[in-house]
N, C-alpha and C positions, 0 to 999 in steps of 0.2 A: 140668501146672499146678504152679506153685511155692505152695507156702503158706506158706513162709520160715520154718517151724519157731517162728512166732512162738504160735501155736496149741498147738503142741505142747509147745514151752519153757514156754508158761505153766500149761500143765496137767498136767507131766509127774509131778508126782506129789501131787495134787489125788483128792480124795474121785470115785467112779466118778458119780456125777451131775453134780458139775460137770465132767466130762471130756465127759461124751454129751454136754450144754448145749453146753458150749462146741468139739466140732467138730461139732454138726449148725449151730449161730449160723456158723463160718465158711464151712459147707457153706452156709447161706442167702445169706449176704452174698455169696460168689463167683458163683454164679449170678446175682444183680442184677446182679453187674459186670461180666459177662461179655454181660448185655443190653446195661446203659447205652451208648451214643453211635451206636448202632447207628439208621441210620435209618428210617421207621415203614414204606418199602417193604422194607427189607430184611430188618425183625424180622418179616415176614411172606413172607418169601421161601422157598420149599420147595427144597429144594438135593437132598432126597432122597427115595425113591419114596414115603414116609407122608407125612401130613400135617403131620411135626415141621415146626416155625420157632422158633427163637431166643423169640419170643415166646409161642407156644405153649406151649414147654416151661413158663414161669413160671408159666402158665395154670394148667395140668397141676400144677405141684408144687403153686398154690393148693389144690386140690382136694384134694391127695392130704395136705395140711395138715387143712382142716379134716375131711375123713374119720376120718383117725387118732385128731387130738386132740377135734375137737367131737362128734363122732358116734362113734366108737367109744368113747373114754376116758372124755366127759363124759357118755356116752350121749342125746344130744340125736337128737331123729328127722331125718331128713334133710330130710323136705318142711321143718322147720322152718329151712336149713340154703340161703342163696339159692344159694350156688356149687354145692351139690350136685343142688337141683332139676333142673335141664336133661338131668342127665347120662343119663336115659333115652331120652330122647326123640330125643336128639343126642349119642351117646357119644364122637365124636371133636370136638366144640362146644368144647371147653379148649384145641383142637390152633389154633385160629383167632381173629383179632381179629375183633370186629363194626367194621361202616363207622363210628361215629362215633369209635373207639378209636384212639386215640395208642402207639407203644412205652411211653410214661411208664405207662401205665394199671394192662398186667401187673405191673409194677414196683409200683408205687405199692399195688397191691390185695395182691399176696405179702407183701409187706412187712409191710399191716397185720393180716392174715391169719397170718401168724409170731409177730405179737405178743401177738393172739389166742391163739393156741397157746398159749405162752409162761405167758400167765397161767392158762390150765384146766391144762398143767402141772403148775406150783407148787400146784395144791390136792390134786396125787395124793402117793402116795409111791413110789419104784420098783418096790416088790413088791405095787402095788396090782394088782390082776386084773380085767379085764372080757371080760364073754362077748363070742364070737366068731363069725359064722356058720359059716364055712368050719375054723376052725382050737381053736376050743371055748371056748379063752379065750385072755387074750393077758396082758402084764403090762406095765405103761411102761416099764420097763427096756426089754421087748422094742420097743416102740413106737418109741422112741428108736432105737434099733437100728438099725430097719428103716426107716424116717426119715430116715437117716444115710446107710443103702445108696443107698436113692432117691434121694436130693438128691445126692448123690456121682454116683450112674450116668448124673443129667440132665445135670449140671453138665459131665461129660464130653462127652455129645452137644452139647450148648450151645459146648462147647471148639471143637469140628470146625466144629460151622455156623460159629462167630466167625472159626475161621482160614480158611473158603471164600469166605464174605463180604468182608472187609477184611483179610486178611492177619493181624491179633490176635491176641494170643497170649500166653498167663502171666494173670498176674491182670488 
């Protein structure tokens, strides 16, 4: 995947918040585009032994959005949290569109779901800390961080499905 250094150019020597902001933002937007024109059998098309799809995956990074930033950051409960409910019940439920769901859907829901993020963000400050179950506490720096990895390691699988599917390839 090229990112054309346009990313990188603009943030290369930019305060370290606005650097996390702005390559986890084109770590989001590359995965949308790497869904968009994809059609709604294909964004559902299983090419590999799990349940990953093209669509899936946005599914999935929804969740892993509002986990981070609503539920962990902002500390909101999960039942309170619609994307997060299911995920007991149906733990691989992100990996799959329901029948009335279009490709736009994943798209259209990450997206607002990012922006969501975005603003509980802005009301932390990087070295703000919240407890953690598994790992004690965390800090938005780290959040970011790990936010970045994620969306970057989807994005890649999302890269493969796109080039199995149609041939697509780059941004």
């Amino acid at each position: 995947m090229d990112y054309s250094y346009s990313t990188a150019e603009r943030v290369a020597t930019a305060d370290e918040r606005t650097t996390l902001e702005a390559f986890l933002d084109h770590y989001r937007a590359a995965v949308c585009n790497k869904v968009r024109g994809v059609s709604d059998d294909d964004a559902i098309c299983r090419l590999v032994r799990s349940r990953t799809t093209v669509a899936g995956l946005l599914k999935h990074l929804r969740r892993v959005e509002a986990s981070w930033f609503q539920h962990r950051l902002a500390q909101l409960p999960a039942d309170e949290l619609p994307v997060l409910k299911w995920i007991v019940d149906d733990p691989d439920g992100d990996f799959r569109l329901q029948s009335q769901e279009t490709v736009e859907a994943p798209i259209t829901d990450y997206e607002s779901q990012c922006d969501i993020s975005r603003a509980t963000a802005a009301r932390f400050h990087l070295d703000d800390i919240v407890p953690h179950p598994g790992l004690g506490e965390v800090s938005l720096r780290w959040i970011y961080v790990h936010t970045i990895e994620e969306t970057a390691l989807h994005l890649g699988h999302a890269d493969v499905l796109r080039e199995q599917l149609d041939g697509a390839t780059g941004d």
